[in-house]
N, C-alpha and C positions, 0 to 999 in steps of 0.2 A: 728718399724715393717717394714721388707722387701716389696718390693713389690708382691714378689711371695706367702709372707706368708698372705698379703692382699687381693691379689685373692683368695687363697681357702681357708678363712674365714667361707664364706657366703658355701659352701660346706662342709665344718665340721658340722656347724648350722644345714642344712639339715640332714646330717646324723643322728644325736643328735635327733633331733626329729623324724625320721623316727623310727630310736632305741626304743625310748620311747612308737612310736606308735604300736609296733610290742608288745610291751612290754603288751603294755596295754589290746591290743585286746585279746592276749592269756591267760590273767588273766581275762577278761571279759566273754570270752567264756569259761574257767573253772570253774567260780563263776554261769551262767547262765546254764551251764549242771549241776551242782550241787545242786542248790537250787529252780530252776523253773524246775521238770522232771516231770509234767505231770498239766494240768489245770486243777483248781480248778471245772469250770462250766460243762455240761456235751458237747462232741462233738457234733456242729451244726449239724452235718448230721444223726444224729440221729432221731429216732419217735417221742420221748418226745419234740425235742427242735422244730419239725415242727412242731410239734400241739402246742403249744407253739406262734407262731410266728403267726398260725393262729387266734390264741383267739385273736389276737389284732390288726385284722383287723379291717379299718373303727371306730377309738376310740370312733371318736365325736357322730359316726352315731350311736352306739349300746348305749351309757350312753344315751342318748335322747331318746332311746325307753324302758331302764328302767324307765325315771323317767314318761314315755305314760303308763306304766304301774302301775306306783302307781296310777296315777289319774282315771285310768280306773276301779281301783280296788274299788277308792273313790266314785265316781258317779257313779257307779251299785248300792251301798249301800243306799236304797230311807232311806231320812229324815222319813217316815212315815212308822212304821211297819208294814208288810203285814203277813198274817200265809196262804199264798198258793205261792208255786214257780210263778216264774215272768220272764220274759225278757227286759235288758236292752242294750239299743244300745248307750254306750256312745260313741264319739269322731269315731263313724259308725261301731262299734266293738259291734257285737254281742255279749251275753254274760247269759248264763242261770245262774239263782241265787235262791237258795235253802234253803229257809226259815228254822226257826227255828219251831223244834216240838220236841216231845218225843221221836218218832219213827225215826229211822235212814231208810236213801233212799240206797236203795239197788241198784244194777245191773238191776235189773228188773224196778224200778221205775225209772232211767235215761234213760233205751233204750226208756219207754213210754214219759217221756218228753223231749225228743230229740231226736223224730222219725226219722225226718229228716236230723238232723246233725250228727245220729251215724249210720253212713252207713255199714250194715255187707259185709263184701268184698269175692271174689271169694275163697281164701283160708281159709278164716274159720274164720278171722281177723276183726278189728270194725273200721272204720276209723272217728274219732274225729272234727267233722269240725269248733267246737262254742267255747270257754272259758266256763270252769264251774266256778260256783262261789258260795262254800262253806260257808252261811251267819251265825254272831253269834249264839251259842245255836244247829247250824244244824249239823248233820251226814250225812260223806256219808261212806258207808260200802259195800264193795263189797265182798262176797265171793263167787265164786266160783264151782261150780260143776264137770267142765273141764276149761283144760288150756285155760285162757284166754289171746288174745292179742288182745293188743288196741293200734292201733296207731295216733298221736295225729298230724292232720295237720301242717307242717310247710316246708315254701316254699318261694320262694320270694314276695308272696301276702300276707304273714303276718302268723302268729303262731297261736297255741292254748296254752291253759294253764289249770291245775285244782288247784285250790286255795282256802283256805280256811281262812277267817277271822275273831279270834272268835270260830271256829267250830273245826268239828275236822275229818281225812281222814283216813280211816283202810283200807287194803290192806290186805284181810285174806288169800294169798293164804296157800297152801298146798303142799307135795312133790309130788301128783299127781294130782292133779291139780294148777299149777303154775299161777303166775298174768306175765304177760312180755307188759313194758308200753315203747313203743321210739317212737323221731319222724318222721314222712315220708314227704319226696317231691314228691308229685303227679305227679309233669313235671318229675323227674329223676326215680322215679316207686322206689326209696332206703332212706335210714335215709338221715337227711339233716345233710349236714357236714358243710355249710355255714354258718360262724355267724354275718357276716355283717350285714344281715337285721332280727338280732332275731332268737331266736328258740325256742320249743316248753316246759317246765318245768314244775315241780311239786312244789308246798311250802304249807307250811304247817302255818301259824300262831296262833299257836294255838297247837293241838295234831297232831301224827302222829304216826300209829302203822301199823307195817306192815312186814310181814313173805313170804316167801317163793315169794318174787316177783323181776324181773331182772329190770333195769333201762338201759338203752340205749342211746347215741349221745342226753343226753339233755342237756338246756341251753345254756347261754350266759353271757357274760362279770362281772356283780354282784355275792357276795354271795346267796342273795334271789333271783335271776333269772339264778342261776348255771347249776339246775339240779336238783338235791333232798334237798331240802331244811327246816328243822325245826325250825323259828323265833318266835320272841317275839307277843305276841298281842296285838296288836294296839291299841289305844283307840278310839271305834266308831267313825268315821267319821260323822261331822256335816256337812250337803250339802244342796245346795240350792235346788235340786233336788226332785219335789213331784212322786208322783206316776204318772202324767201322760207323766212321761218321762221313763216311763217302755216301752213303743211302738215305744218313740221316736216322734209320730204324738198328739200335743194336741188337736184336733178337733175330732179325731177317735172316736165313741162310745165305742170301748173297750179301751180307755184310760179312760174316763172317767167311765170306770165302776173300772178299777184299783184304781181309787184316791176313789172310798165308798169299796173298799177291797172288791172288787168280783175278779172272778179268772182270772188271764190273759193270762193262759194256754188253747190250743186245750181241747175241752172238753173230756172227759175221766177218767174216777175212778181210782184212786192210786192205788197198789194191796197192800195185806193187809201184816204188817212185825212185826215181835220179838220186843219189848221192848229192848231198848238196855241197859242193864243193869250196866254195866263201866261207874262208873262217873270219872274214873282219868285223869289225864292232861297230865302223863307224858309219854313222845316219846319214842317207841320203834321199833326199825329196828333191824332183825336176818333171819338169813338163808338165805339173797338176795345179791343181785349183781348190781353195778354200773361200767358202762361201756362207755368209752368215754366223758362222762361230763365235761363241763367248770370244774366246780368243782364238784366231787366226792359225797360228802354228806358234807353238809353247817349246823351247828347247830350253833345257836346261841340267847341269853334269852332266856334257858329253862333251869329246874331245875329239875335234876335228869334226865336225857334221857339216852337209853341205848341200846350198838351198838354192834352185838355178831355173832359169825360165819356169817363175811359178809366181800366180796371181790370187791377193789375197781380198779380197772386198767384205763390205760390209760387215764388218765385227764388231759384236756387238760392246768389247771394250777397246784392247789394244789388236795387232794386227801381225806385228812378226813380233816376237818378244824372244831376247839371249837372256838367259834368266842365271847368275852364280852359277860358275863354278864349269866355266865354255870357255874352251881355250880352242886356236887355230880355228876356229869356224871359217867357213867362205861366203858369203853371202852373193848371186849373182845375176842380173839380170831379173829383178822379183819387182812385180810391181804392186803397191799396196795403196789400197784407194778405200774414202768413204768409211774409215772406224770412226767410230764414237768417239774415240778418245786418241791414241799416238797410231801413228803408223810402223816406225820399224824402233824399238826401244831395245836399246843393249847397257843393261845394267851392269850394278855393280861385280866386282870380282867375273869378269868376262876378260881377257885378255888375246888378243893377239889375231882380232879381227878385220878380217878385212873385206867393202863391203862397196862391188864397183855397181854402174850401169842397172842404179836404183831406179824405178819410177815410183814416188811418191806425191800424190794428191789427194786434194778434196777433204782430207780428214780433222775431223772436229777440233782438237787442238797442235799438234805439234807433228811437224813432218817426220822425221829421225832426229833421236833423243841418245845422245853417248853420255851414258855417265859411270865416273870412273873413283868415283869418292870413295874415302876409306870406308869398312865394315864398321869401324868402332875408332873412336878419338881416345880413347883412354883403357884404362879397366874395363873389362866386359864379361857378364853370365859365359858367355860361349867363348872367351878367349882370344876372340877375332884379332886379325893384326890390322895394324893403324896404317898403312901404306897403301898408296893409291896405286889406280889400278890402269893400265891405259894397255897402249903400242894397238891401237885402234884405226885402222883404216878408210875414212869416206873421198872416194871420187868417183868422178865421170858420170856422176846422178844427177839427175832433177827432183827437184823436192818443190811443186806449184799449188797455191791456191788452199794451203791448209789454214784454217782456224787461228793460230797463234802464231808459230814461228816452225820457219823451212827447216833450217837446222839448230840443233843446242846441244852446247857440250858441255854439260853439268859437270864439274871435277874432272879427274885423272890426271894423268901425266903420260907425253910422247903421242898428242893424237894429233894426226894430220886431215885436214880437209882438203882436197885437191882437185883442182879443175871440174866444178860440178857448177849447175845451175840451178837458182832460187829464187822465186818469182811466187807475187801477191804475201798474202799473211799481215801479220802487226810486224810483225821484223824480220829481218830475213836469216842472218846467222848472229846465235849468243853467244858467247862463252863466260860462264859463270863459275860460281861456287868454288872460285881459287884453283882452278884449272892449270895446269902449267907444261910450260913448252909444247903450246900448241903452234901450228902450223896451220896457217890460212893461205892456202896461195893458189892463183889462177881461178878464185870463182866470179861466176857473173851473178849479183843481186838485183833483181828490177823491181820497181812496182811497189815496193815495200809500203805501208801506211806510214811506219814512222820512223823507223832505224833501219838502211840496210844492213848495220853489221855493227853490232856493240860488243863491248868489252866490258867489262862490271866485275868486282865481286872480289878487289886480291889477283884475278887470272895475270898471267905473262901469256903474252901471243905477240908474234909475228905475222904481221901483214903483208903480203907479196904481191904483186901486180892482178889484186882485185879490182874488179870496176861496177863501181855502183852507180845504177839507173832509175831515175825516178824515183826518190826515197824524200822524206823529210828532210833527214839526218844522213849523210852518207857514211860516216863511224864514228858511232860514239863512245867515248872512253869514260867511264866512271870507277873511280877508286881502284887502278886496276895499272899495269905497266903494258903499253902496245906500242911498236916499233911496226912506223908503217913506212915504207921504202915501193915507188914505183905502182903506185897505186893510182887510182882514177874514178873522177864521178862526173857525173852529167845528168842535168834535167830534176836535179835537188833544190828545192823548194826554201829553205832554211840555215841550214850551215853545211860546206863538204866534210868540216872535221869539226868536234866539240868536245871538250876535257874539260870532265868536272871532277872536284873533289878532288883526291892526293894520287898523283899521276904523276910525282918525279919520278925520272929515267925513262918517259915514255920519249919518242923519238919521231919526225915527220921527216922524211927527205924523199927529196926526189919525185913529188906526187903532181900529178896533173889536176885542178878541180876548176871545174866549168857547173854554173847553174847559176841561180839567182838566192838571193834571200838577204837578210840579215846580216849577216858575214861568213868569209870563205871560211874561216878558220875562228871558233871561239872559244876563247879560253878565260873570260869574264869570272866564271864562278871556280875556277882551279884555286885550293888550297895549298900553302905549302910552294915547295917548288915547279917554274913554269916547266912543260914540255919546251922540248928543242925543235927547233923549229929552222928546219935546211931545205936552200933548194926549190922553195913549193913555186911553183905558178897555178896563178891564179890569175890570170890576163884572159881568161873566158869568164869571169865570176860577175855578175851583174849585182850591184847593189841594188835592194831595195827594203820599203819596208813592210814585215810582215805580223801576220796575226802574233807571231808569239814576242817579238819584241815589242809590240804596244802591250803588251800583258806585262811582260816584263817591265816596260815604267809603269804601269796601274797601281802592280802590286809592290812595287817599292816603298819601305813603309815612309820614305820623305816625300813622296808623292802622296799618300793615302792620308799624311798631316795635311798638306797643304790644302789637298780638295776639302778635309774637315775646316780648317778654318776658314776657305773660301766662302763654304756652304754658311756654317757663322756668322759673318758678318754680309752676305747677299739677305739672311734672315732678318737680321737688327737692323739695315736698310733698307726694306723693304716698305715703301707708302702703306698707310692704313688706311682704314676706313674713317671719314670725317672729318680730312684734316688733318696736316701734321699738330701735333701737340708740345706744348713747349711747357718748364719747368717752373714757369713765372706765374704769380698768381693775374687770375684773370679780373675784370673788370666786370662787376659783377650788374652796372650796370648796360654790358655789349652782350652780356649772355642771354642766348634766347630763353625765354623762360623768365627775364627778372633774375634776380640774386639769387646766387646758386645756397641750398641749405648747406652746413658742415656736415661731414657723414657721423652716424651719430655712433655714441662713445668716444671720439675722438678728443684729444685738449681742449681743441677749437671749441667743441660742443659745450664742454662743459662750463669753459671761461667766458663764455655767451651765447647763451642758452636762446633757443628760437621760439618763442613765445606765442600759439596759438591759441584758440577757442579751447579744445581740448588741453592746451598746458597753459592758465594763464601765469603773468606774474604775478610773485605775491606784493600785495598793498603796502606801499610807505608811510599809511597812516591808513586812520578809519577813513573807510569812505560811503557815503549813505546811498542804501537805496540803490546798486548796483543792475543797472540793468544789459539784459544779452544783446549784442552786435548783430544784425546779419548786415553781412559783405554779400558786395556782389561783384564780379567781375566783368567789366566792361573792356572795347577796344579802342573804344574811340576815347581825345581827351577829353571833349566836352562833356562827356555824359560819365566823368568818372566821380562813383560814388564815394565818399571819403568818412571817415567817421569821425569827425571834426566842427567843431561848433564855425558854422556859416551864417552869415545875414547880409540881405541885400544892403547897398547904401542908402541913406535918404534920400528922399525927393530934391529936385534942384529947390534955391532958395527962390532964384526969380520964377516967380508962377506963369510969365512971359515967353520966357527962355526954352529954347530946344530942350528936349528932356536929354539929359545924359545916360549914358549905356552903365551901368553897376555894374560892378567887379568884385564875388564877394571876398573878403578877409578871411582867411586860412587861418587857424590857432592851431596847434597841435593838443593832442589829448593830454592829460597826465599819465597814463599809462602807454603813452606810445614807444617802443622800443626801439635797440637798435640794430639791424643788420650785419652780421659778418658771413666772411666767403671762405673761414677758414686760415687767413693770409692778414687780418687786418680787419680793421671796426670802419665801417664806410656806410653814414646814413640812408637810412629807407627804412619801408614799410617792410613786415613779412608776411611775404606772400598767403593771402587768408586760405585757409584750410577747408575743405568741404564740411557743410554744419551736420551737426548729429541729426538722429531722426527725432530728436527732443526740440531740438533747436524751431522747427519751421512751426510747430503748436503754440509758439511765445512769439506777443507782441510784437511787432517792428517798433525798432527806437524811434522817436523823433526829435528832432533838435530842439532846447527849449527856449523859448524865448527870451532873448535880451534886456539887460536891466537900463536904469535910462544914463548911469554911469558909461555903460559901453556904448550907448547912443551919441552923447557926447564925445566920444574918443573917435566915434569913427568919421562924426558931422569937423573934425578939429583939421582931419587929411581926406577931403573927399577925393574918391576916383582911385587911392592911390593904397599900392599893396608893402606892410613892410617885407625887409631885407629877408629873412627867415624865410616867412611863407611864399614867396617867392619863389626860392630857390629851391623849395620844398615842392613848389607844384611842378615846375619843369621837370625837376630829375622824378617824379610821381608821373609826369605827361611820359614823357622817353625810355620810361621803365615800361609802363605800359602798351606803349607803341611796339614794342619789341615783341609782347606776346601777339600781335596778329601776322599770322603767315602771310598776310597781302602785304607788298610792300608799304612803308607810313608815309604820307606827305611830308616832303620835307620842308621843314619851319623855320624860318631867320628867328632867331631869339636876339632882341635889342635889350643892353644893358643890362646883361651878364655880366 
């Protein structure tokens, strides 16, 4: 390898990989506009995702006042049963607690035993200053006459609550006269929006029935400390706690008249109420409104509850939530809009719901979320059984315009989706997480960004005469078994069907698919064995081609060889600067400059050395009396300076005779050296070397004059130059010639 082809090596290299990287980027950002065009979660700057961000302020600080709140719930409940309301001051938390009787406590019975902490306000409104506490066996019933509102202290000096354990809380409003229950911050005179220190809720452990009433900015961080809450009942609390910790003081006389169960209420006659005649248990909430809540409405253990023309907005996490251990629920006519996060979620260990004539939108992530996966895959602390949980019912819904995905049915088994509508989102219906024997049939998907309806995960599902609109993807099957029979797409951008991964026994018959893209049906990347494939027309399907199939040959890696060695060898082709270069030594009289030096350390260098002022050669004998050269550089030939003994010729001999022109005789030095180019020993001068600054204080040489021996030698050939110097002064003339940048006259040279 040249020396020139060694320097720009490491230059091609660069190339080469600049190439590559050019290469790469614009397959990156084709594959990245293509298959990431729009995020999965909802945009931060949205409503949902701030309220959102708010619920989970202070984490440590808010779980610490849920679990202040179970124990508070604990130690109100005296070890001793009392049959007349009481107050207790657990952990200095006020707390009115409403024994068990026949007769339900009305509106009128609370304002009387809690004179002083239901304060009616200037607008017509109640403000709530104590915890109520709803004890086993007891009612509290409020109906009613005119709209009532009640607002329930909560502020940074601590919250209120009505809760019931054991018992049970009715809420009767009316369409004219409404119940409307939030909380207020007395410092801010508005609902309390802060949840750092708590806020004000309803739960229910036990029943919960209630009509015609608004719920408001309640709750905080738990399902049972949300907002509107329907849980399981507890099993009586065993407490250390006698009756004379109803006052809080045990020295008091009226503690001690608490512990022989006299009354530890302001004196005053109950007013007289209805028999409450409903012995049932089970929850019902319709015709009302929840509004701003940690969580929306919280059920969980109860059996049978039932949720009907009732709107849930703006929660600050989820928004209907079936939480373990909800069997028979109904779910009906409820529309859930704008949560932070899911709209109607029925988790694990819920069974045998069914849930028509939903309106789900706008919400941050996922419209309605069934998930039916076991409690536990194996051995478990709690024993849980491994068996899934399903007979889950969604239809005649709309599920538009949410965050992630219309519907998803995480796990279970026996859930049917049925004649509902799903529009906008990243996908329209999933079914994942090894779901089985689901039932997909009669829905409409539109609009979807990228799948209207996929299959992933292990799941078995059935397809039934769905018809997906405007979707990327119109169903995509990934690692999963789906049998689509009688199905339909239109206005699908990409493929109407695609099976990837290991999808034996999945099944296509019967399907209509109309749209354009790629292919009607792709099964390119399926492992394993093909789906079957019956029946399909596709005689609406417009071939074309689209962003993901040019990605798809980009990123093939015998594509991504090929453009690397394209890019290769366009580099090593690539003209250079100066001239192509070739591998042959050059002509060192053609090169500008005179004869090119060897590069030094090289063999060349060493095997003939370039000989200037500063390196002379060493002497082949003594030589006397050596004196310094100065060289000069000229352009023209005639005025070229030589360091070489010259003299005119003689005088002509006829003293008559025209004078003749002298030509003088060249001799070379003894010290004159020889020229290499690196390639070969090719006579010439070397190029004289700029003189030291020593050099220009010493004499200029002069030529010394002729003895009468070389007088005679040169009067024997007048006019006439030998062979040698000769040939020595041309290729000296044309070596020269070549350092001037103007072009050189060009000269016939005769008898060469």
């Amino acid at each position: 390898m040249s020396a020139d082809l060694r320097r720009t090596t490491p230059r091609r290299v660069i190339s080469v990989l600049a190439g590559l990287g050019v290469v790469a980027g614009m397959v990156t950002a084709v594959g990245v506009s293509g298959v990431i065009a729009q995020p999965l979660a909802a945009d931060p700057k949205t409503e949902p995702a701030q309220a959102s961000k708010a619920a989970r302020v202070a984490p440590q600080r808010q779980a610490e006042l849920v679990a202040d709140e179970d124990r508070r719930v604990t130690r109100a409940l005296l070890k001793q049963k009392l049959t007349k309301p009481y107050r207790a001051q657990p952990d200095g938390q006020m707390t009115l607690v409403l024994t068990a009787r026949r007769k339900p406590y009305s509106w009128d019975d609370l304002r009387q035993l809690s004179a002083e902490n239901l304060v009616p306000q200037a607008d017509g409104s109640f403000l709530l200053r104590e915890h109520i506490l709803v004890g086993p066996g007891a009612t509290l019933s409020i109906s009613p006459r005119r709209p009532l509102k009640l607002r329930m202290s909560s502020g940074p000096e601590g919250f209120t609550s009505i809760v019931t354990e054991g018992g049970r809380i009715r809420l009767n409003g009316t369409a004219t006269a409404p119940i409307s229950i939030s909380s207020w911050d007395e410092t801010q005179g508005k609902p309390d929006l802060k949840l750092s220190d708590g806020r004000a809720y309803v739960r229910a452990s036990g029943q919960m029935v209630v009509t015609n009433s608004k719920f408001g900015r309640l709750g905080f961080w738990s399902g049972r400390t949300g907002g509107v809450a329907v849980v399981s009942a507890s099993t009586l609390p065993t407490t250390g706690l006698t009756g004379s910790a109803a006052t809080g003081v045990t020295d008091e006389p009226v503690a001690k008249r608490a512990a022989s169960h006299t009354d530890v209420l302001p004196a005053g006659k109950l007013p007289a109420t209805l028999l409450d005649e409903s012995g049932s248990y089970a929850s019902s909430i319709r015709d009302s409104s929840m509004t701003g809540n940690a969580f929306g409405l919280f059920i969980s253990g109860s059996s049978g509850p039932q949720v009907s023309d009732t709107v849930i907005s703006k929660s600050l996490v989820d928004g209907l939530v079936l939480h373990r251990n909800v069997d028979a629920a109904t779910i009906t006519g409820v529309t859930v809009q704008e949560s932070a996060l899911d709209g109607v979620v029925i988790n694990r260990n819920v069974e045998g719901t069914v849930m028509t004539r939903l309106d789900v939108r706008r919400n941050g992530r996922d419209g309605v979320v069934i998930t039916g996966s076991p409690l536990a895959d194996g051995p478990s602390p709690s024993g849980a059984s491994t068996r899934p949980f399903g007979n889950n019912v969604l239809s005649t819904s709309k599920s538009s315009d949410n965050g992630r995905i219309g519907v998803h049915v995480a796990g279970g088994a026996a859930l049917t989706v049925l004649g509902n509508t799903v529009s906008g989102g990243h996908s329209g219906i999933v079914v994942s997480d090894a779901a089985q024997d689901v039932q997909l049939n009669s829905n409409t998907v539109k609009d979807s960004l990228v799948n209207g309806i996929q299959v992933r995960d292990d799941s078995t599902v059935e397809l039934t005469s769905n018809n997906v609109i405007g979707a990327a993807t119109g169903v995509h099957v990934r690692d999963a078994v789906a049998k689509l029979r009688d199905n339909s797409t239109s206005g699908v951008t990409l493929h109407a069907f695609t099976f990837v991964g290991a999808v034996a026994g999945s099944v296509a018959d019967g399907n209509q698919l109309r749209g354009s893209g790629t292919s009607a049906i792709d099964t390119v990347r399926v492992s394993g064995d093909q789906p079957e494939l019956l029946g399909t027309d596709d005689s609406g399907w417009s071939r074309t081609v689209t962003k993901d199939s040019l990605l798809g040959i980009l990123l093939h890696p015998l594509t991504m060889v090929w453009i690397g060695v394209g890019v290769l060898l366009l580099s090593m082709s690539r003209p250079r600067r100066g001239g192509t270069r070739t591998p042959y030594p050059a002509d060192p009289l053609l090169v500008r400059g005179g004869p090119r030096k060897p590069i030094a350390g090289s063999p060349q260098e060493r095997e003939n050395p370039v000989h200037t002022n500063e390196n002379p050669p060493e002497p082949a004998g003594p030589q006397p009396h050596p004196r310094p050269v100065r060289t000069t550089r000229v352009n023209a030939p005639a005025k070229v300076s030589l360091p070489t003994r010259a003299t005119p010729q003689v005088r002509p001999a006829d003293d008559h005779a025209a004078p003749r022109r002298t030509v003088p005789t060249l001799q070379p030095r003894r010290n004159q050296t020889r020229q290499t180019n690196g390639f070969g020993d090719h006579p010439g001068y070397a190029e004289p070397e700029p003189p030291v600054a020593a050099e220009w204080h010493q004499p200029v040489s002069r030529p010394r004059r002729p003895s009468e021996e070389e007088r005679d030698g040169w009067e024997k050939q007048p006019g006439e130059l030998t062979p040698a110097a000769g040939h020595t002064m041309i290729d000296l003339a044309i070596a020269e010639s070549r350092q001037n940048p103007e072009p050189p006259r060009r000269r016939r040279v005769v008898g060469r």
